[in-house]
C-alpha positions in Angstrom: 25.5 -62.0 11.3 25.7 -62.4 15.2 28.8 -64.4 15.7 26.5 -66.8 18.4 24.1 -67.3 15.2 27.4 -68.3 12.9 28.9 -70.6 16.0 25.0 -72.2 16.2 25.0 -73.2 12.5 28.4 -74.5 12.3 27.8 -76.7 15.2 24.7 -77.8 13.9 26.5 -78.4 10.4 29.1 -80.5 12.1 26.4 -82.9 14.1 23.6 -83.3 11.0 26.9 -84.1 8.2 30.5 -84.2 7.2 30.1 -81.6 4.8 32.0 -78.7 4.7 30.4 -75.6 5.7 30.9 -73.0 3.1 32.0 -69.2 3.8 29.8 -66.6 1.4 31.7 -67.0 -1.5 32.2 -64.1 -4.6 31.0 -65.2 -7.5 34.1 -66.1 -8.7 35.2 -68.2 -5.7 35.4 -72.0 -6.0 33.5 -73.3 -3.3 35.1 -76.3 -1.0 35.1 -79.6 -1.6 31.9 -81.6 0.0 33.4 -84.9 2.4 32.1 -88.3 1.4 28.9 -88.8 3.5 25.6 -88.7 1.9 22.0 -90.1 2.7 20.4 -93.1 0.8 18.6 -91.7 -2.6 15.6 -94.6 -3.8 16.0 -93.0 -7.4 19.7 -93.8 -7.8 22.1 -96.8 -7.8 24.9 -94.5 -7.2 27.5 -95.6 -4.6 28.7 -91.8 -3.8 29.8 -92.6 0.0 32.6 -95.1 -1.5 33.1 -92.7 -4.8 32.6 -89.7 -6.1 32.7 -88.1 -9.3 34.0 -84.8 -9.1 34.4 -83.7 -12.5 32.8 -84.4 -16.1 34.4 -84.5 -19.4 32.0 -84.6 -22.1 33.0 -85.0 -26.3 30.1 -85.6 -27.5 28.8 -85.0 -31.7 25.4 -84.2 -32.0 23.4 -85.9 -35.1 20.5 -85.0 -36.0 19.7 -87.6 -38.9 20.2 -90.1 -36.5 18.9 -88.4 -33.4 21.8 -89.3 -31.1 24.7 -88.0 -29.1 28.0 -90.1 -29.4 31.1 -90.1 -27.5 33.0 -89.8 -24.2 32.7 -88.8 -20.8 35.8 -89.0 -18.8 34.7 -88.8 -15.1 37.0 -87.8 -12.5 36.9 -89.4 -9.4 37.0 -89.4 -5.5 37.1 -92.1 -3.3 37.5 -94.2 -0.2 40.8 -95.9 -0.2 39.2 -99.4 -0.2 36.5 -98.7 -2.6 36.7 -101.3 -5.6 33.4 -100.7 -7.7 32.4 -97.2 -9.5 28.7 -97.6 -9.7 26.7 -94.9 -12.5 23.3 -94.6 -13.1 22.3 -95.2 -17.0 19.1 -95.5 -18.8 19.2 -96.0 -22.6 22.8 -95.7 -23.5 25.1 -98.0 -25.2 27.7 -98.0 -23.8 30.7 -99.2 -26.1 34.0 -98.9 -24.3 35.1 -98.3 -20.5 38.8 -97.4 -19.9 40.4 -96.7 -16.8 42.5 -93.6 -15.6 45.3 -92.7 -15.8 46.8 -95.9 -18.5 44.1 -96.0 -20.5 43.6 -99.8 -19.7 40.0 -101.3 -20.5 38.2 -102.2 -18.1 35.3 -105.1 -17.9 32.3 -103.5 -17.1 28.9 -104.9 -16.0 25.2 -103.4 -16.8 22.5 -104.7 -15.0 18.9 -105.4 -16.3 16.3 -102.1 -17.0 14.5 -101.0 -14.3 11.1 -98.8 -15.9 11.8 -96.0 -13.7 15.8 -95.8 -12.9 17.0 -97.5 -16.0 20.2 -99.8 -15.9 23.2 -99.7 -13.0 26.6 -99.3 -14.2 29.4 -101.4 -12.5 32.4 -100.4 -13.2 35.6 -101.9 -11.2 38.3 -100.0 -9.8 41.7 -100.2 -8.4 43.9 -98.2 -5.8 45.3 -96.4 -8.7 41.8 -95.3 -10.1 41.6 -92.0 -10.8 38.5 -91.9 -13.1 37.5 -93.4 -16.1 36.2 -92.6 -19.7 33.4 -94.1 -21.1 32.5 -94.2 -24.9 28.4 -94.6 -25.4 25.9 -93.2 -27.6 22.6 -92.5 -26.4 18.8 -93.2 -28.2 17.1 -91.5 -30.5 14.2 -91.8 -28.2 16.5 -90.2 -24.6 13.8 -89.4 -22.0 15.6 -86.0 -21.6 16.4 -85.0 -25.0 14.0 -83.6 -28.1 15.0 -83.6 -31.4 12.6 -81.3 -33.1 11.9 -81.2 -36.7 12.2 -77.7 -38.2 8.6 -77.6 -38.7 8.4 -77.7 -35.1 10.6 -74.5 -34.0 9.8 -70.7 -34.5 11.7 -70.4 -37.5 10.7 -73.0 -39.2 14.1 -73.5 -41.1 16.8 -75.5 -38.7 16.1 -78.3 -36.5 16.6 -77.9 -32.8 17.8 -80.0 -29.7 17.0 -79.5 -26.3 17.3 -81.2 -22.9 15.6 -81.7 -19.7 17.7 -84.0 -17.4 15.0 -82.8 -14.0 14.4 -84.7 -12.4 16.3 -88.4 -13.3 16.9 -87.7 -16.8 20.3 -86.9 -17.2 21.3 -90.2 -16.9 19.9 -91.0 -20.5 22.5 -88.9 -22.1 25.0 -89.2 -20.0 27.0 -92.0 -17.6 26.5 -90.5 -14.2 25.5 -90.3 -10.3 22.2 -89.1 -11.3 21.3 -88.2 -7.6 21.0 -84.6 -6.6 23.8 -84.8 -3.3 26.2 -85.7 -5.6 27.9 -82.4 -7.3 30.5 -82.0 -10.0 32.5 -79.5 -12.2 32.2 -80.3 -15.8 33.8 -79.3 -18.7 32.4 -80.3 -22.6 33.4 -79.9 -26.0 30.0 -79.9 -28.3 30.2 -80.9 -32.8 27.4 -80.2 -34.0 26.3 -78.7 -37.7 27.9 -75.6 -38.8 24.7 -73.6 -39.0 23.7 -74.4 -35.3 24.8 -73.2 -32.2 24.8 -74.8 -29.3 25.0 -73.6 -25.5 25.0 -75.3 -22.0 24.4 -74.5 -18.6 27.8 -73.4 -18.5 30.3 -70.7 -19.4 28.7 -69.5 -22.7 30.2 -66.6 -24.9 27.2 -66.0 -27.2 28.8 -66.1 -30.3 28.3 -68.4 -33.1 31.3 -71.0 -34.0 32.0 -71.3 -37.8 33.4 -74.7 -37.4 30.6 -75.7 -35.2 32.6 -77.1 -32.6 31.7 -75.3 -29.0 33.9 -75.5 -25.9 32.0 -75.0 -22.5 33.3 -74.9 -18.8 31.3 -75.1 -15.8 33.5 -74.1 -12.7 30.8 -73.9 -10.1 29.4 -77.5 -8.9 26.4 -78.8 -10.2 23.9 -81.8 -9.4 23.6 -83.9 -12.4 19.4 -82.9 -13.1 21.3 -79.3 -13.5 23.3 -80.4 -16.2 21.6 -79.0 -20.0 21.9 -78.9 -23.5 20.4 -77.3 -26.1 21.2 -77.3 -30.2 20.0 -74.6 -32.8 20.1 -71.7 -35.0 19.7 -68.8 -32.3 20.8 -65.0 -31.6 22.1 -63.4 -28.2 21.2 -60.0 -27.5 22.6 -59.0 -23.9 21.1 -56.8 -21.1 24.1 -55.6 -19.3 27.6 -57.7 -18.8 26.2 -60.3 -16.7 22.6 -61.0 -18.5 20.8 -61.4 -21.7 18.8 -63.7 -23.7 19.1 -66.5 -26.3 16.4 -67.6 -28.9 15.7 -68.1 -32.6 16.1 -64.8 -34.7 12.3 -65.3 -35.3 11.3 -64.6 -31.6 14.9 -62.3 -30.2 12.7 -59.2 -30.4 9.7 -59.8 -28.0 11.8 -61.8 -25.6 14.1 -59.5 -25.3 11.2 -57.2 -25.2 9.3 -59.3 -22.5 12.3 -59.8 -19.9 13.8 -56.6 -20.0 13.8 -56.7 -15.8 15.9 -59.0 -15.3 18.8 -57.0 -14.6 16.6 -55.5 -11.4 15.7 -59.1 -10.6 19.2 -60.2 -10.3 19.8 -56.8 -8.1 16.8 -57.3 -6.1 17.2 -61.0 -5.2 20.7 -59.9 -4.1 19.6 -57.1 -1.8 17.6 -59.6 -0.5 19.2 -62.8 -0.1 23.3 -62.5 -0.8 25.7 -62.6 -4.0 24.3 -64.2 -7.2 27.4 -66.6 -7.8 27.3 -68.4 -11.1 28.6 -65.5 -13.0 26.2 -65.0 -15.8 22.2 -65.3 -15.6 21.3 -65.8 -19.5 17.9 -67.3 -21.0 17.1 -69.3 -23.6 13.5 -69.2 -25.1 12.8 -72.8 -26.5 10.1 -73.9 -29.1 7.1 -74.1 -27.6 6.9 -78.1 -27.4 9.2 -77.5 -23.9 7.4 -79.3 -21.3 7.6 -76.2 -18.5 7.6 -72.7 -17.4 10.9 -73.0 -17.2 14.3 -74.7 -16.1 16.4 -73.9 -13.5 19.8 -74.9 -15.3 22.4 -72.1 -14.0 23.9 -69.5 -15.8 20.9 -70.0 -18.5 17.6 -70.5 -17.7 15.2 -72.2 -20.2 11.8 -70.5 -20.6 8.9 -71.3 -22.6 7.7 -68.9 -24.9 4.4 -69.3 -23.1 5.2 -66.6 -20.9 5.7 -64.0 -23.7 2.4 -62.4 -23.5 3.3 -59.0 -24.7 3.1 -56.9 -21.8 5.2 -58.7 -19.3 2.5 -59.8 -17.3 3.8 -63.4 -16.7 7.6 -62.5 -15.9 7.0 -63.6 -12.0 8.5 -66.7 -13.8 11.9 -65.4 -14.6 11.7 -64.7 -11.0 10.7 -67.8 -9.8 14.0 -69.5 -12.4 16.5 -66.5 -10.5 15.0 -67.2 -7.0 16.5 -71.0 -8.3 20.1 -70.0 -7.8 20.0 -69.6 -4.3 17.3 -72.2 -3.8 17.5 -75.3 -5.4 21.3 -74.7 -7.5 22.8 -73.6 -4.2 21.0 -75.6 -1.3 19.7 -78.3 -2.8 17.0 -80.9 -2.0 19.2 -84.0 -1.1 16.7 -86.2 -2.3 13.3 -86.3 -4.4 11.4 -86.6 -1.2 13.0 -83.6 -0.2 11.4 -81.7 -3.1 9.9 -79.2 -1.1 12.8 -77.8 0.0 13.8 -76.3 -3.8 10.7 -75.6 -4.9 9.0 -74.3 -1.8 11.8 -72.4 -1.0 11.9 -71.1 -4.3 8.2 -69.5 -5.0 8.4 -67.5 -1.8 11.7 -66.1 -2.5 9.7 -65.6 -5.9 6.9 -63.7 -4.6 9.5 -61.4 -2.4 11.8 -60.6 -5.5 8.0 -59.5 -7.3 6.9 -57.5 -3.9 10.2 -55.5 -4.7 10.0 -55.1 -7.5 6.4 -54.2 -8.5 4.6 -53.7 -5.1 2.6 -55.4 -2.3 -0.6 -55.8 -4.0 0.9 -57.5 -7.5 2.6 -59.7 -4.9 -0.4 -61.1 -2.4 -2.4 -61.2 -6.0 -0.2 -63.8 -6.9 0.0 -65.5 -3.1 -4.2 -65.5 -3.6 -3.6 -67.1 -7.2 -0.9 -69.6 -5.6 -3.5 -70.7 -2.8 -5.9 -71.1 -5.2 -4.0 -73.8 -7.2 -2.9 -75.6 -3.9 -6.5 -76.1 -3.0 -7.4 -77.5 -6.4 -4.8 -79.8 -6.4 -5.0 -80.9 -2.7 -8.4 -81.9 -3.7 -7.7 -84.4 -6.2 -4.8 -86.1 -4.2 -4.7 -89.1 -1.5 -3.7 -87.5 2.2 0.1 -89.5 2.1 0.5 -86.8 -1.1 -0.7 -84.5 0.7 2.4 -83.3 3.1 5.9 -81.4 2.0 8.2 -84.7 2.2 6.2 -86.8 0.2 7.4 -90.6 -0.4 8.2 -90.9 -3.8 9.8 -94.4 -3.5 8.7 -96.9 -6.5 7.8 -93.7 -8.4 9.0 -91.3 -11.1 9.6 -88.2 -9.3 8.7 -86.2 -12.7 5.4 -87.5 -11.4 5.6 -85.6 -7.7 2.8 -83.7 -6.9 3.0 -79.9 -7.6 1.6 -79.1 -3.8 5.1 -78.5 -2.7 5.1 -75.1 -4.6 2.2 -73.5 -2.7 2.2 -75.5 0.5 5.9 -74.9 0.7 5.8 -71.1 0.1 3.1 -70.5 2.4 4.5 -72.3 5.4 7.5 -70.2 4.9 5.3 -67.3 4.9 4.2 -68.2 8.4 8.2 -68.7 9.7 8.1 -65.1 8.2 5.1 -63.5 10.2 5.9 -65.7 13.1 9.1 -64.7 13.5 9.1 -60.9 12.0 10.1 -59.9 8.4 14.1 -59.0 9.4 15.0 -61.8 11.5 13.5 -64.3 9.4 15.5 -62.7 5.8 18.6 -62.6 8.1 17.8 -66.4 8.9 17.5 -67.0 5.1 20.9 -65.1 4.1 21.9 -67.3 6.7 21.0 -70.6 5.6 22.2 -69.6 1.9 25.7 -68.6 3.1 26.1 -71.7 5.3 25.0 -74.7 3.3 25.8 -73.5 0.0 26.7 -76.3 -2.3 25.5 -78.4 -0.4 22.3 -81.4 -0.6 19.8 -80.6 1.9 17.2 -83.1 3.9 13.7 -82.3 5.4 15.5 -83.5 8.6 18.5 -81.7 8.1 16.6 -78.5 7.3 14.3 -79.1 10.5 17.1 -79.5 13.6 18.6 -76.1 11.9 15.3 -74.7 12.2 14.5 -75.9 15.9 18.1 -74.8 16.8 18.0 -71.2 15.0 14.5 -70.3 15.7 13.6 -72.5 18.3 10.5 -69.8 19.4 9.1 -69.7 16.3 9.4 -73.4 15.8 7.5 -73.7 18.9 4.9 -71.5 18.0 4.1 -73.2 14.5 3.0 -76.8 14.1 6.0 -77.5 11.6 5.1 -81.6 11.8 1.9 -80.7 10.9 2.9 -78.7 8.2 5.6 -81.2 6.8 4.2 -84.8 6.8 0.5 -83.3 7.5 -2.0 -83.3 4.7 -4.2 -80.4 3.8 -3.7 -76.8 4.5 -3.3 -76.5 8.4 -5.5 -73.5 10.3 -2.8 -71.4 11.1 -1.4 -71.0 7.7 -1.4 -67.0 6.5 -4.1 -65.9 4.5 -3.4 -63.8 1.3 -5.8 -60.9 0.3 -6.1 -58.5 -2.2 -8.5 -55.6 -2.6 -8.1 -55.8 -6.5 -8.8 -59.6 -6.3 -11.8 -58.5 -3.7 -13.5 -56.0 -6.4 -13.0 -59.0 -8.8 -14.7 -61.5 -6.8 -17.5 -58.7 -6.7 -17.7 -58.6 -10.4 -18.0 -62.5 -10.9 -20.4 -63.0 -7.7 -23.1 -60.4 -9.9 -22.5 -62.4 -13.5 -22.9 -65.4 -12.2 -26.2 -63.7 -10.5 -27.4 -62.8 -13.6 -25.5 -59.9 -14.3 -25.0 -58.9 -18.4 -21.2 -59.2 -19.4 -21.4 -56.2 -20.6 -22.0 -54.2 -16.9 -18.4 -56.0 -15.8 -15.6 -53.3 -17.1 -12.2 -55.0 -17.6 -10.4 -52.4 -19.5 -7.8 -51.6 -17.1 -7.0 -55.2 -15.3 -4.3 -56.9 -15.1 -3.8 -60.6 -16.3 -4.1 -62.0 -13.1 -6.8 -60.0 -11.9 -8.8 -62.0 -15.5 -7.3 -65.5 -13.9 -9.2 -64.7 -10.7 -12.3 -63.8 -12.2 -12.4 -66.4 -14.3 -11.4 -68.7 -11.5 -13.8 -67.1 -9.2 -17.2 -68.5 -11.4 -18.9 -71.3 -10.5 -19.8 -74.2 -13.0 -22.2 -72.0 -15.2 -24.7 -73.0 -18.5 -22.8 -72.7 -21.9 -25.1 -69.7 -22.8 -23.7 -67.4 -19.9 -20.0 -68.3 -20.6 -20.6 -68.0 -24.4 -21.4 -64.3 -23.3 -18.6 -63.6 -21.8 -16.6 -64.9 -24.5 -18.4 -62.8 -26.9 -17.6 -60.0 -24.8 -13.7 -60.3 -23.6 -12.5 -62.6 -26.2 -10.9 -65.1 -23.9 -10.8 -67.6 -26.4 -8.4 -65.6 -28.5 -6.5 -64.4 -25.8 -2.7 -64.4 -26.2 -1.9 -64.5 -22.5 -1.6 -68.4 -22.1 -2.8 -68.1 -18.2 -5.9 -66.1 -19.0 -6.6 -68.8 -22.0 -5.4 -71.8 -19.9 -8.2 -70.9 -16.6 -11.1 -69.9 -19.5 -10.4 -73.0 -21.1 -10.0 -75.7 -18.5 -13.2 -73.2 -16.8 -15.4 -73.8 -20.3 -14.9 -77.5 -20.8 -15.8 -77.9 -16.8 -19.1 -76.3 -17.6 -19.8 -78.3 -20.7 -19.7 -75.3 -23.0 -18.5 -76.6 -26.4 -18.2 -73.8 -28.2 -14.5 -73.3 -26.7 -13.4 -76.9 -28.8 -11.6 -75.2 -31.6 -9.6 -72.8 -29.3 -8.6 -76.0 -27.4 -7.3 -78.1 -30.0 -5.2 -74.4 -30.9 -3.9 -74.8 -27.7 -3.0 -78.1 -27.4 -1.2 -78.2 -30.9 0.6 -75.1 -30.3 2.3 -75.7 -27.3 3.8 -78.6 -25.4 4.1 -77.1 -21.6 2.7 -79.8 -19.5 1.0 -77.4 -16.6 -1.3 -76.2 -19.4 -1.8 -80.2 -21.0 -2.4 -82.0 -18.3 -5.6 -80.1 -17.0 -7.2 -80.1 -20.3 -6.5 -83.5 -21.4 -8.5 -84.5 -18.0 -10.9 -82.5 -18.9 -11.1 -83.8 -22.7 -11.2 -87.5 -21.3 -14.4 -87.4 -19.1 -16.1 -84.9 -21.8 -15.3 -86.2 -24.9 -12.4 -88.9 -25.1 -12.8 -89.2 -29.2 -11.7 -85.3 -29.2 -9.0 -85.8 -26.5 -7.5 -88.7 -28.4 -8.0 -87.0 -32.1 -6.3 -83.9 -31.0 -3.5 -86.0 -29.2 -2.7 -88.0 -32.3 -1.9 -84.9 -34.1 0.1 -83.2 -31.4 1.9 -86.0 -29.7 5.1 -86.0 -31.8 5.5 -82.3 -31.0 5.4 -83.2 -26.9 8.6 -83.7 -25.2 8.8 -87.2 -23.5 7.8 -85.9 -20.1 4.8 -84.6 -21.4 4.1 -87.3 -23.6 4.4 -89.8 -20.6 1.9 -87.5 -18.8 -0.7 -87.4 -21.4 -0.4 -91.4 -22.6 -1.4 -92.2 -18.5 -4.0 -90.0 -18.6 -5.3 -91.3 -22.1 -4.5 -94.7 -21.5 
């Protein structure tokens, strides 16, 4: 870096907070502590400008019978020296005992009434002396962030299995916390759970199983609490190299570790690229298919679906997109909900860079073309306030924030990109990762370093427009691929009247079916029962190819796609594939819709579930 560019930024840093600015760490280097000053979250009662937590001490024993965690979290705190009330966020939990620290005295604590969406505030009083304080609770059997899942409902069909997802204000219904994503903490947990199981966290994890089935993690890097994951059952680790490899049920070890075998060049590309990976290990865990998404950012082990094992690694732009996280997202982090963008956007074109590297321009701009695709469908079926990267999500659950901020996000940083030329924009990236890591991030925030970094560019792009602007402004870049070109070719002539038989699809690629199949209009049942004849798409084991020919079929009223559909829904619980279908199923044929969702509900996780019950009524 220019030293004026590093002066710039740590002026800037200074006016927009008191954080500290943070030097590019090793991956072993604690970063500095943040100063108290933070920005008001709607989604969190959290007082974290009078106290902080700063560490997490977690005992918890897992029970499967009764489908609860119980135990204590001793929080460590930091605070203003006249501040007098601890507040938490909590949703669900009994909460049995508080105690303060250090003397161990009990302390009278006060939980206010439910809220639907943020659950119950926490007061808890404090004194001069407070250090922290240790709460004994036990959470639900019904935890919006936890599944307990029968063993029916796992691969190997033997053991049960427990997983979390605390994104995006879940955490706080298994565990007494600030459950707002500014606030950051260490944490440390000691995990009983059956002797058969084993259990990992987004934390230090060894791999090995425990034969008195009691598992100590560490976490020494700090963590927002919606990064903070669990997961309980009877799974395998086969490594990669000394800094990656994957977890999953001995059932499905093989073709995962079969299906992800690049991630060791991930990691090494997203570092030529962007700086130092620094959480120490990148792991995954493949879950039972009822896991609501792709996948989860949680650091040091990233939780996939086994959706994306298609066989030939053709959907593993995924365990790019969960990598791309750890600078973006687990290191600068979106200060708020509203702020969403600023992950996930972020995150997708850092994505589609690490997938340029690794596997060439035109794979990459096919799946920009795909991307744009998707942000087109969805802008068209939401009101223009939804429309823009900081999207108001006050009064709402932010599991419910539109997905726009993927696509619309990447591609505006696409146009920073050509706007301001490939090397000076990546050096203004490396930048922006080295100087705010660990640290919460605002649209505003993120803006004035923009305007003072790259204040041509920012005057040659409309970034207001872009940011609180619906649609998909005029000068945003425009994708192309000439294997995406030849397959528009192919689609335009069947859906002339071409024979399915003249279109030869022996040597495309996955995405290249998604576009074609995206490509056709609304046709009658007869032409797309051709086709089906033909490719097999009903059959296919590639859950994008099956997920556009399916949501494609019901749109044009061809039936004959039913059974394959009520496969699908029953086999899998992501909620990208569900919710499409489901709104399909409801204007088509609500009987079927609700039939099939009788049977497959209790294999959903609760975000799903909560998706699918709005949409069913």
């Amino acid at each position: 870096m220019k030293r004026s560019l590093i002066l710039t930024v740590l002026v800037l840093a200074a006016a927009c907070t008191k954080e500290t600015t943070a030097p590019p760490p090793t991956s072993t280097q604690p970063p500095p502590k943040p100063q108290l000053a933070f920005v008001r979250d709607a989604h969190s009662y959290a007082n974290p400008s009078e106290v902080r937590v700063e560490h997490v001490a977690l005992d918890l024993k897992v029970d499967f019978a009764k489908k609860q965690l119980s135990g204590t979290a001793a929080l460590r705190i930091e605070k203003q020296a006249d501040a007098k009330t601890l507040i938490l966020d909590t949703a669900g939990l009994d909460i049995h005992s508080v105690k303060l620290q250090p003397g161990d005295a009990s302390a009278p604590f006060v939980l206010a009434p439910d809220d639907p969406i943020l659950g119950r505030k926490l007061e808890i009083p404090i004194n001069a002396d407070t250090a922290g304080v240790t709460i004994d609770y036990t959470t639900h059997p019904d935890a919006r962030a936890l599944q307990w899942l029968e063993p029916a409902m796992t691969a190997g069909k033997k053991h049960p299995f427990l997983l979390s997802q605390s994104q995006a204000i879940n955490a706080r219904t298994w565990v007494p916390l600030q459950d707002t994503p500014q606030v950051r903490f260490t944490y440390e947990a000691t995990l009983h759970v059956p002797k058969e199981l084993s259990a990992v966290m987004s934390a230090e994890n060894s791999g090995a199983r425990n034969a008195d089935g009691v598992y100590h993690f560490k976490m020494p890097q700090p963590i927002p609490s919606y990064l903070l994951a669990i997961a309980v059952g009877d799974l395998v680790y086969r490594p990669y190299d000394n800094r990656s490899g994957v977890f999953a049920e001995p059932a499905t070890i093989d073709a995962a570790v079969h299906e992800f075998a690049d991630t060791p060049k991930m990691i090494a590309a997203a570092e030529e690229l962007y700086g130092p990976y620094r959480w120490g290990k990148y792991d995954l865990l493949v879950l039972p298919p009822s896991f609501p998404y792709g996948g989860m950012e949680n650091p040091r082990l990233t939780f996939l679906t086994p959706t994306v094992i298609a066989g030939d690694r053709s959907l593993v732009s995924l365990i790019a997109h969960e990598l791309a996280h750890s600078w973006s997202g687990n290191l600068v982090t979106n200060a708020t909900w509203n702020d969403f963008w600023i992950n996930e956007g972020f995150t997708t074109y850092f994505e589609h860079r690490i997938s340029e590297k690794l596997y060439g321009h035109e794979y990459s701009e096919m799946l920009w073309q795909l991307g744009l695709t998707d942000l087109k469908d969805e802008l068209s079926t939401l009101p223009p306030k939804d429309q823009g990267l900081y999207i108001d999500l006050g009064g709402r659950n932010p599991d419910d924030a539109p997905g726009i901020v993927y696509e619309k996000g990447a591609l505006f940083l696409r146009l920073l990109e050509e706007t301001a030329g490939r090397a000076r924009w990546d050096q203004f990236l490396r930048t922006y990762f080295d100087t705010f890591a660990f640290q919460p991030m605002t649209t505003k925030r993120l803006l004035e370093y923009l305007k003072t970094t790259l204040p041509d560019v920012v005057k040659r792009v409309n970034v207001d427009e872009w940011v609180y602007g619906s649609g998909i402004p005029a000068n945003a870049p425009k994708p192309a691929s000439q294997a995406f070109a030849r397959v528009e070719a192919d689609a335009k002539r069947f859906a002339e009247g071409a024979p399915a038989r003249s279109i030869d699809m022996s040597k495309w690629s996955s995405h290249e079916r998604v576009h074609f199949i995206q490509s056709l209009p609304n046709l009658y049942p007869e032409r797309l029962e051709s086709l089906d004849q033909q490719f097999h798409f009903s059959d296919s084991g590639n859950s994008e190819v099956l997920s556009a020919w399916l949501e494609k079929a019901l749109d044009s009223g061809y039936k004959g796609v039913y059974p394959a559909v009520e496969r699908f829904l029953t086999t899998q619980g992501r909620r990208k594939f569900l919710k499409p279908l489901y709104e399909r199923l409801a204007k088509s044929d609500i009987a079927l819709a609700r039939r099939i969702y009788a049977k497959a509900r209790p294999s959903y996780h609760p975000v799903s579930q909560s998706t699918i019950d709005e949409i069913l009524k």
